[in-house]
LODRENGU-9247 format. One record per residue: x, y, z of N, C-alpha, C in turn; residue number from 1. Coordinates in Angstrom, 1 decimal. Example, Ala and Ser with C-alpha at 12.3 -4.5 7.8 and 13.67 -1.06 7.14 Angstrom:
PT	13.2	-5.7	7.8	12.3	-4.5	7.8	13.2	-3.3	7.8	1
PT	12.8	-2.2	7.1	13.7	-1.1	7.1	12.9	0.0	7.9	2
This chain:
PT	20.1	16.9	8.0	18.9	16.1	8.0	19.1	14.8	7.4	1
PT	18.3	13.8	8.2	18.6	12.3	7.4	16.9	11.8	7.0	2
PT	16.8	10.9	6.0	15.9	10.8	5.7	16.1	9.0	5.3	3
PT	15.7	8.1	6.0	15.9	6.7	5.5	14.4	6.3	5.0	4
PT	14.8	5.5	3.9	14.1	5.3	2.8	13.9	3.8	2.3	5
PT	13.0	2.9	3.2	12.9	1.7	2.8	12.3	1.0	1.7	6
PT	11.9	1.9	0.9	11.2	1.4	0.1	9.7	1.2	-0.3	7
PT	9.2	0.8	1.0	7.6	0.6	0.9	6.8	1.9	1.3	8
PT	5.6	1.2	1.3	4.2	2.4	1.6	3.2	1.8	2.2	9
PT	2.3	2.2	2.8	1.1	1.9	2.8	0.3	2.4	2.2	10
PT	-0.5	1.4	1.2	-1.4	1.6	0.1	-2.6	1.2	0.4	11
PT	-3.6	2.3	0.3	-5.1	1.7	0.2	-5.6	0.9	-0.9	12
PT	-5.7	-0.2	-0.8	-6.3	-1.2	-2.4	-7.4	-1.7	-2.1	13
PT	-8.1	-1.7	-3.0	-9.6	-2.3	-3.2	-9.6	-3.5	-3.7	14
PT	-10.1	-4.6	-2.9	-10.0	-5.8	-3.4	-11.6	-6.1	-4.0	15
PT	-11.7	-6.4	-5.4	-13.4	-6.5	-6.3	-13.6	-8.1	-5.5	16
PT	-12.8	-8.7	-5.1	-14.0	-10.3	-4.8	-14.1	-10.4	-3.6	17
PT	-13.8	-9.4	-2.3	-14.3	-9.5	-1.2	-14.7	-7.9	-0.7	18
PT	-15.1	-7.0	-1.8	-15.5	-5.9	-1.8	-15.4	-5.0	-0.8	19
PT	-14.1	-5.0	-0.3	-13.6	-3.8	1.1	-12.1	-3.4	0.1	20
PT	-11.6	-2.5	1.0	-10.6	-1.5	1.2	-9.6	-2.6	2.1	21
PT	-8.7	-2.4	1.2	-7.5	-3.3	2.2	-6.2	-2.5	2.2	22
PT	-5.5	-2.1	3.8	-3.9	-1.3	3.8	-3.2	-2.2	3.2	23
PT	-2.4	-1.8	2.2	-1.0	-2.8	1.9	0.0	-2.7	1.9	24
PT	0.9	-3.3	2.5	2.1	-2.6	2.4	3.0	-3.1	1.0	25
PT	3.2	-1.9	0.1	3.5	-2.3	-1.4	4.9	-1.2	-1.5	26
PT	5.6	-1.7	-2.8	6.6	-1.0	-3.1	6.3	-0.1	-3.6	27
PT	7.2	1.5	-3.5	6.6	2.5	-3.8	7.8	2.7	-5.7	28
PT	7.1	4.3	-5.8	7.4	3.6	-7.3	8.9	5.2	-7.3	29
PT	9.4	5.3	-8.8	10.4	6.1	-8.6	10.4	7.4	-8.2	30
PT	8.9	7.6	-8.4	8.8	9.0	-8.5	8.8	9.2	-6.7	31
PT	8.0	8.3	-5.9	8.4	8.7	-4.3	9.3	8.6	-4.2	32
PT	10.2	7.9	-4.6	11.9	7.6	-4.6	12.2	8.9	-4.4	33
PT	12.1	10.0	-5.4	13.0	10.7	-5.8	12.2	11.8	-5.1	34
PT	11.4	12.1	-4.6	10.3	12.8	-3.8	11.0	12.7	-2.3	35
PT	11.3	11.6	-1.9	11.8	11.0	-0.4	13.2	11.6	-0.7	36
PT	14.3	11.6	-1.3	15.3	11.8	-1.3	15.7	14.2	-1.4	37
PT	14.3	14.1	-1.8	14.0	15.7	-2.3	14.0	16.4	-0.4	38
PT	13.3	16.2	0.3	13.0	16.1	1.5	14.7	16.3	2.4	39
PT	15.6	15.5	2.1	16.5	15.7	3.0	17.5	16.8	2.7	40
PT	17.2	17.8	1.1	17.9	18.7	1.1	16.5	20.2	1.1	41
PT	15.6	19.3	1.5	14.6	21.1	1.4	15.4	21.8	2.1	42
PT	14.9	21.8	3.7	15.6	23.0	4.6	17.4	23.5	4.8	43
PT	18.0	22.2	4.2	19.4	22.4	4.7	20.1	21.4	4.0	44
PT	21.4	20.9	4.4	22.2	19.9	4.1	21.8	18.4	4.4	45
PT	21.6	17.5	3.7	21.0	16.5	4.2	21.4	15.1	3.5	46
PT	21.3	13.9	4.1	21.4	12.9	3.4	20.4	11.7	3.4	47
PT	20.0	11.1	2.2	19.2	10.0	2.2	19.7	8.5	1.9	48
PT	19.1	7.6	2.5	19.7	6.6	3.2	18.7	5.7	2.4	49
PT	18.9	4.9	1.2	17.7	4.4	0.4	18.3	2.7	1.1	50
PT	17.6	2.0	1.7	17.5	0.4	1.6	17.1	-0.3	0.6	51
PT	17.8	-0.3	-0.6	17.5	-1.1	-1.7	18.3	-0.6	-3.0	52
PT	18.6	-1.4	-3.6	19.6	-1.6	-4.3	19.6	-0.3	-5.8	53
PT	20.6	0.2	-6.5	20.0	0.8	-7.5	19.3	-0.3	-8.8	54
PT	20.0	-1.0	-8.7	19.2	-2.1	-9.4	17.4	-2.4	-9.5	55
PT	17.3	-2.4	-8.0	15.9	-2.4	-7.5	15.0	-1.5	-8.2	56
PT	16.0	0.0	-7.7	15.1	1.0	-8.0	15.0	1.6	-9.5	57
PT	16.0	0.9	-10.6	15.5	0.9	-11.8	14.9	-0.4	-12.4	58
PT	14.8	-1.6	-12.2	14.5	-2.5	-12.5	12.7	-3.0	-11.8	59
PT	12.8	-3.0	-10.9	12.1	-3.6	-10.3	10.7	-2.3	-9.3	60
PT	10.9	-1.3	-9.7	9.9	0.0	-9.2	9.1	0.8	-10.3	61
PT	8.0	0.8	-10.1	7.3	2.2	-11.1	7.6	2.9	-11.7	62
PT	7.8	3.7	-12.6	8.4	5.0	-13.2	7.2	5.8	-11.7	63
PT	6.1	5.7	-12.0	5.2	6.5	-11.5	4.4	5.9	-10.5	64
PT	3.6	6.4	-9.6	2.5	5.9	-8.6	1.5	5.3	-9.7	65
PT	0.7	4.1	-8.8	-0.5	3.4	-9.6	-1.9	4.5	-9.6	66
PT	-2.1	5.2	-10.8	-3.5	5.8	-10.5	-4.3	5.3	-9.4	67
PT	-5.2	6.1	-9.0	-6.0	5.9	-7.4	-7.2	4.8	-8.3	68
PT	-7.4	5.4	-9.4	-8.9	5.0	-9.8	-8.4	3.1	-10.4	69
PT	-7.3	3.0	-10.4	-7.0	1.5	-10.6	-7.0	0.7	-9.4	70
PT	-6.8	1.3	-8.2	-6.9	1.0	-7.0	-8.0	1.2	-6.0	71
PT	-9.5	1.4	-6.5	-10.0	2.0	-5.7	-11.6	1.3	-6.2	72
PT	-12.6	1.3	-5.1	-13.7	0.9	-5.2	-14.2	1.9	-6.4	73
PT	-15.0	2.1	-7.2	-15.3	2.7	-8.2	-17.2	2.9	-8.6	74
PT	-17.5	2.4	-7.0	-18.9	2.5	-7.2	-19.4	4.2	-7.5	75
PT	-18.8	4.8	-6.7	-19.2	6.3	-7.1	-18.9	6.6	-8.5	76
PT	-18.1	6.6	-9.3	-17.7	6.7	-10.6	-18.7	6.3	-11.6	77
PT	-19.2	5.0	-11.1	-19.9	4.2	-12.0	-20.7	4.6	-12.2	78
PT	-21.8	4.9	-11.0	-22.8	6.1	-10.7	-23.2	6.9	-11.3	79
PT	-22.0	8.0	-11.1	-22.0	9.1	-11.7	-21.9	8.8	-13.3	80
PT	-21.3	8.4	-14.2	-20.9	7.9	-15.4	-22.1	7.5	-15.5	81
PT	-22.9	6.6	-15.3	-24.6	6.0	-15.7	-25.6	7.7	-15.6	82
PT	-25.1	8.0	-14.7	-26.1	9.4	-14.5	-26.3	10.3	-15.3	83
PT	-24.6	10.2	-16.3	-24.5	11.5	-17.0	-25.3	10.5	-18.4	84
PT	-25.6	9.4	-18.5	-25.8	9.0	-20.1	-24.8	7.8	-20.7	85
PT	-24.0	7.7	-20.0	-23.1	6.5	-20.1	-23.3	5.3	-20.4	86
PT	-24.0	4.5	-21.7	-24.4	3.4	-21.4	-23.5	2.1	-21.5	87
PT	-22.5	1.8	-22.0	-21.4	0.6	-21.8	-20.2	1.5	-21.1	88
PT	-20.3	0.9	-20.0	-19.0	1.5	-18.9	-17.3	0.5	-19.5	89
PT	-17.5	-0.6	-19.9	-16.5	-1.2	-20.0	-15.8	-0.7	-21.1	90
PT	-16.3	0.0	-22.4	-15.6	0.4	-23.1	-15.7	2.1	-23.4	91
PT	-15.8	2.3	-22.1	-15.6	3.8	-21.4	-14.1	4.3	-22.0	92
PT	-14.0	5.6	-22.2	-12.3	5.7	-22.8	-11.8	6.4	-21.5	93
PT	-11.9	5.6	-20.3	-10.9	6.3	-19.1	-9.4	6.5	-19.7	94
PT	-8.7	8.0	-19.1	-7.7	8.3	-19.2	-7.0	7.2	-18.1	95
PT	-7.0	6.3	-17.5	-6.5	5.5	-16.8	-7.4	4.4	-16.5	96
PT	-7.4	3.5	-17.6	-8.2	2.3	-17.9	-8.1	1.5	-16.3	97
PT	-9.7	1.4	-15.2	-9.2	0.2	-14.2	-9.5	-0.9	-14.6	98
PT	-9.3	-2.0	-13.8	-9.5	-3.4	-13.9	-11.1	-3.5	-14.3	99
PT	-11.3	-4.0	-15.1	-12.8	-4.8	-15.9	-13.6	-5.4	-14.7	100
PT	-12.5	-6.0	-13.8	-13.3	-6.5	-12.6	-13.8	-5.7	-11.5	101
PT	-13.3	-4.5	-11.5	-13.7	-3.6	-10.4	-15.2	-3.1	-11.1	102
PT	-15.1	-2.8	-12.1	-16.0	-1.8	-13.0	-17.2	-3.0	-12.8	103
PT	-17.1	-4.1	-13.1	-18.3	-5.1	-13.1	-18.8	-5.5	-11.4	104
PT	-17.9	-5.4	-10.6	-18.3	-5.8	-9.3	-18.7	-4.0	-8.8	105
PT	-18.5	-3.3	-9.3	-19.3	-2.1	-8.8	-20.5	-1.8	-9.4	106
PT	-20.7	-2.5	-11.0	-22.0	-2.5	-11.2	-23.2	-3.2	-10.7	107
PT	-22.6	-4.7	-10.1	-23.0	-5.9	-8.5	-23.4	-4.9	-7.8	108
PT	-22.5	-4.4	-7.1	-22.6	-3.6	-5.9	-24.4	-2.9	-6.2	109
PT	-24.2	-1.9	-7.0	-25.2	-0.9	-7.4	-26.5	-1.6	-7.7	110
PT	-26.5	-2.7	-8.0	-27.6	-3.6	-8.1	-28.6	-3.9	-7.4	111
PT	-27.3	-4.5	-6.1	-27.8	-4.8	-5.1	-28.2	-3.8	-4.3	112
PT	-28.1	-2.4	-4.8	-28.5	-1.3	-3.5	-29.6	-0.7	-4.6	113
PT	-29.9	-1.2	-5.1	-31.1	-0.4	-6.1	-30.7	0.3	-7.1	114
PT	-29.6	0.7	-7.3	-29.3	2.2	-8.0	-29.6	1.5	-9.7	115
PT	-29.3	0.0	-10.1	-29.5	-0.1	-11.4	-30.7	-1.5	-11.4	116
PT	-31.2	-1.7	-12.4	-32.6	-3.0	-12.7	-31.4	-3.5	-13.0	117
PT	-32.7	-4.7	-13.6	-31.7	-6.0	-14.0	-31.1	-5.4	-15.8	118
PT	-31.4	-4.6	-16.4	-30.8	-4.2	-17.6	-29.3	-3.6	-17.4	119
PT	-29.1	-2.9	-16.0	-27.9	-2.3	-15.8	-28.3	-0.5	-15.8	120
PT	-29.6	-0.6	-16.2	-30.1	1.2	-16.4	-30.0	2.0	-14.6	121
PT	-30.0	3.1	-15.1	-30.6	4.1	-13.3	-31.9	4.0	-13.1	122
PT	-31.9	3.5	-12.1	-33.3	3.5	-11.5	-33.3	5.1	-11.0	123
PT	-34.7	5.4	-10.2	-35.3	6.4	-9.6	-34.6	6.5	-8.3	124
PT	-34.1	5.4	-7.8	-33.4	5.3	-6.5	-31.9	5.6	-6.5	125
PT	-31.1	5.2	-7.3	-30.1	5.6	-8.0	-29.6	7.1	-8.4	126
PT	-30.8	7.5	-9.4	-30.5	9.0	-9.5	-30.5	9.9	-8.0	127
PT	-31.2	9.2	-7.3	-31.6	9.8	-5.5	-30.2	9.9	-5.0	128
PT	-29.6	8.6	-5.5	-28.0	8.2	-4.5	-27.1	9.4	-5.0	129
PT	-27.2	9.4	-6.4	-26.3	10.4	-7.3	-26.1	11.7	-6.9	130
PT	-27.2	12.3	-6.0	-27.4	13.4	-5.6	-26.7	13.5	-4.0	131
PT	-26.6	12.4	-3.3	-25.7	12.5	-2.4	-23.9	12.8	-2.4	132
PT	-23.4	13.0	-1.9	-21.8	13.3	-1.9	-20.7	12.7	-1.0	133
PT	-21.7	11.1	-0.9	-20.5	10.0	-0.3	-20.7	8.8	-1.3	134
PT	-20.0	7.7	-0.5	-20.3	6.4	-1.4	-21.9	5.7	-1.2	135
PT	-22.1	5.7	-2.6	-23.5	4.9	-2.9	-24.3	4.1	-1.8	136
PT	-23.2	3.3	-0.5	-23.9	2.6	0.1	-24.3	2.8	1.3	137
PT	-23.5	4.5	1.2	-24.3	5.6	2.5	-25.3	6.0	2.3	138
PT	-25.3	6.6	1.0	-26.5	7.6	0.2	-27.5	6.2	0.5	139
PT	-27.3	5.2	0.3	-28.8	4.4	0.5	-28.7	4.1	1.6	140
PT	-28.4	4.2	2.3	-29.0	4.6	4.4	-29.5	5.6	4.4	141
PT	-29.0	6.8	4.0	-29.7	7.8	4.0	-31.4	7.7	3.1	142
PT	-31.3	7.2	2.4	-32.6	7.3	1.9	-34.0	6.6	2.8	143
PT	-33.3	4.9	2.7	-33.8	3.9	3.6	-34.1	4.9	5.1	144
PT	-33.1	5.6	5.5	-33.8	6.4	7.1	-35.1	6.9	6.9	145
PT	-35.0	7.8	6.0	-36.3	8.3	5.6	-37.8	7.2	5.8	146
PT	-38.1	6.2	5.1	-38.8	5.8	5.6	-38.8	5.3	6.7	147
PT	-38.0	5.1	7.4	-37.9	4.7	8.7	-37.9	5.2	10.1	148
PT	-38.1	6.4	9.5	-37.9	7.6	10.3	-37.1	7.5	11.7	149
PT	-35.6	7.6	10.7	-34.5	8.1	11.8	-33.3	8.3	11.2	150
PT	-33.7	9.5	10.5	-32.7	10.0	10.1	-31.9	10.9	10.5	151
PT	-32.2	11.7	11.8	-31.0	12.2	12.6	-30.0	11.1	13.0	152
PT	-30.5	9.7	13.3	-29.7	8.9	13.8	-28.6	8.5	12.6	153
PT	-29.1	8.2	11.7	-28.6	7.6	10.4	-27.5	8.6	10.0	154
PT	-28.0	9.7	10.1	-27.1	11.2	9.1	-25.7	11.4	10.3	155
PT	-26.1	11.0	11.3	-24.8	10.9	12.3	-23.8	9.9	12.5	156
PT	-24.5	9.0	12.1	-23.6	7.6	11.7	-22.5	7.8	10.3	157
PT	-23.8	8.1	9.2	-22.7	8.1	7.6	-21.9	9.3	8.1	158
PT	-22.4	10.2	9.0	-21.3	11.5	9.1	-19.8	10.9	9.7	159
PT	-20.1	10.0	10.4	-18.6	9.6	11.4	-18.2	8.6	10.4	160
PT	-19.1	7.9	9.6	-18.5	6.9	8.5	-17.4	7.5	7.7	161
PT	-17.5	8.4	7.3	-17.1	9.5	6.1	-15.9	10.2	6.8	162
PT	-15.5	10.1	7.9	-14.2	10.6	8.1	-13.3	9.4	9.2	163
PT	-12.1	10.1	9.4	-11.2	8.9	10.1	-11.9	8.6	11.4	164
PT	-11.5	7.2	11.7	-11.9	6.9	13.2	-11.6	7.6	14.4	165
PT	-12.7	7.8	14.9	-12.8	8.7	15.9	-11.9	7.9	17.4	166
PT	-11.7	6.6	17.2	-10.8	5.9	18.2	-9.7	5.9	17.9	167
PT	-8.7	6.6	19.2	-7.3	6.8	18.9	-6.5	5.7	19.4	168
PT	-5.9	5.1	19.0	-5.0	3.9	19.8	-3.8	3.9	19.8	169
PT	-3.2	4.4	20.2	-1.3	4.8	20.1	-0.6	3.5	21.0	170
PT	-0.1	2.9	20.5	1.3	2.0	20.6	1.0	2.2	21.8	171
PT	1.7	2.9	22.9	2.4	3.2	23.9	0.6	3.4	25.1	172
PT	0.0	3.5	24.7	-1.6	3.8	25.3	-2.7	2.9	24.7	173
PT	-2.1	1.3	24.7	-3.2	0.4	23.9	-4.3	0.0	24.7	174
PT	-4.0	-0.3	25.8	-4.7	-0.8	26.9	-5.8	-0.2	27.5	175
PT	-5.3	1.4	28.1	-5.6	2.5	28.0	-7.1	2.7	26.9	176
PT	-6.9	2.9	26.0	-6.9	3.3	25.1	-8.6	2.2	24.6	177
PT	-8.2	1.1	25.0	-9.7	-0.4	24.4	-10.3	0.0	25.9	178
PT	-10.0	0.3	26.7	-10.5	0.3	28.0	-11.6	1.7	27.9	179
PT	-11.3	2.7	27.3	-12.1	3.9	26.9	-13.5	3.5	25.8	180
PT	-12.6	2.5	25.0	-13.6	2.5	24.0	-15.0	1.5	24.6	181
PT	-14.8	0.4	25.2	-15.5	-0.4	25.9	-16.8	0.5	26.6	182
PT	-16.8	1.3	27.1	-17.2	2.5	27.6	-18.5	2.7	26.8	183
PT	-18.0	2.5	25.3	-18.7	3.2	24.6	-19.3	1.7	23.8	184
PT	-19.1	0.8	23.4	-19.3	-0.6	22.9	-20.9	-0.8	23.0	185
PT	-21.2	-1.2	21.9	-22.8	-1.6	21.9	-22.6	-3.2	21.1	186
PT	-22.7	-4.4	21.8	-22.5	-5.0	21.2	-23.4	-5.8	19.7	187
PT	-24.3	-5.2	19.8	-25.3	-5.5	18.4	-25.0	-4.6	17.3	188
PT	-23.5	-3.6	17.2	-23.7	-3.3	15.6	-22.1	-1.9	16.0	189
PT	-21.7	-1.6	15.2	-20.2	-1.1	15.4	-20.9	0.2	15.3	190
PT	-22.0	0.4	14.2	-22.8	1.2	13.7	-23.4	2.1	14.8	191
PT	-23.9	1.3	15.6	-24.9	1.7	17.1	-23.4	2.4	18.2	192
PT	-23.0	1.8	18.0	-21.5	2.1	19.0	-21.3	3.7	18.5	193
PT	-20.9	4.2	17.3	-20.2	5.2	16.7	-21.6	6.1	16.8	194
PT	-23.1	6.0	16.7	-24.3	6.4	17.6	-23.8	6.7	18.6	195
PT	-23.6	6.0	19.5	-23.6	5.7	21.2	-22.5	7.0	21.1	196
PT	-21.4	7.1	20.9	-20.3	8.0	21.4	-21.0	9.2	20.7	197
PT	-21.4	9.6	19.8	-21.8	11.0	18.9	-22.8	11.4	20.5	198
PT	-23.6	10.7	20.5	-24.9	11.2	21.8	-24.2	11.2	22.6	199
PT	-23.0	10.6	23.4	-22.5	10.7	24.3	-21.8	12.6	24.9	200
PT	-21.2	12.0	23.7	-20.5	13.6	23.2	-21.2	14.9	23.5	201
PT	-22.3	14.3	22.9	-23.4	15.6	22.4	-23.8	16.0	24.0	202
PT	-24.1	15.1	25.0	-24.9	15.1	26.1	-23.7	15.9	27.0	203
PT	-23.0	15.6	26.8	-21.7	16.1	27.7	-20.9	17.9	27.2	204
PT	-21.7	18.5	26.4	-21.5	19.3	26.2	-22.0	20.5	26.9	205
């Protein structure tokens, strides 16, 4: 068995000043190193094929992967942490201290969705989000449906939010593939679209 080993990854990173999830392709640290190289002798005899120098891989790599919670939107955390009684998050004693700036742009975030007043406290709306079991900015769709009454539509939307994309697009079937989804395309909201295919689905059953 061969196993070639370039080095990189694709990393989910959370960027705090334009508040999405960004893929990255980042260097991986020693411990996948030596995880990747484990791989070509599990079942049998095998060799790994590393692209990059040993130098690289002691000088210039991780000892370890970067905690998730240093890399990650942290509005649920914050949440939860204010929920339990938490009152200064920044000098929180995380076992894996994240960036100051994430922790402050998720307290932004939560602001803007109701969950905290202008003091930084839990609102009534807030404790409501806490009780849900996605991110904060679903839990307040779900609420908002409520009075809106449409929340079967709503609870089917955050459901398809909350797991991978239901559009498959393989290399070799791209064309294919946008040609299917068009089908389903609502052009007033991506939101209405991922509606449109769940009913579609549903009706065709």
């Amino acid at each position: 068995m061969y196993v070639i080993d370039t080095g990189y990854c694709k990393l989910k990173v959370y960027n705090p000043r334009i508040g999405m999830d960004a893929l990255q392709v980042t260097p991986i640290s020693q411990a996948n190193a030596n995880q990747r190289s484990g791989r070509a002798g599990r079942t049998g005899p095998g060799v790994a094929y590393r692209l990059y120098t040993e130098e690289a891989y002691r000088n210039e790599m991780f000892v370890n992967n970067i905690p998730e919670i240093q890399r990650t939107n942290l509005a649920s955390v914050v949440l939860q942490l204010k929920s339990l009684g938490v009152k200064n998050l920044l000098d929180f004693d995380f076992m894996d201290p994240p960036p100051q700036d994430n922790i402050l742009n998720s307290m932004y975030q939560l602001w803007i969705l109701g969950a905290f007043d202008d003091n930084g406290d839990l609102t009534e709306a807030g404790r409501k989000m806490n009780e849900f079991p996605v991110d904060p900015s679903l839990a307040k769709m779900l609420i908002a449906a409520e009075e809106h009454e449409c929340t079967a539509e709503v609870l089917t939307i955050v459901s398809m939010l909350s797991v991978p994309s239901v559009f498959y697009r393989p290399k070799e079937r791209q064309e294919e593939s946008d040609a299917a989804r068009e089908k389903f395309f609502v052009p007033e909201s991506d939101h209405l679209t991922l509606l449109h295919v769940y009913t579609q689905w549903k009706i065709n059953q």
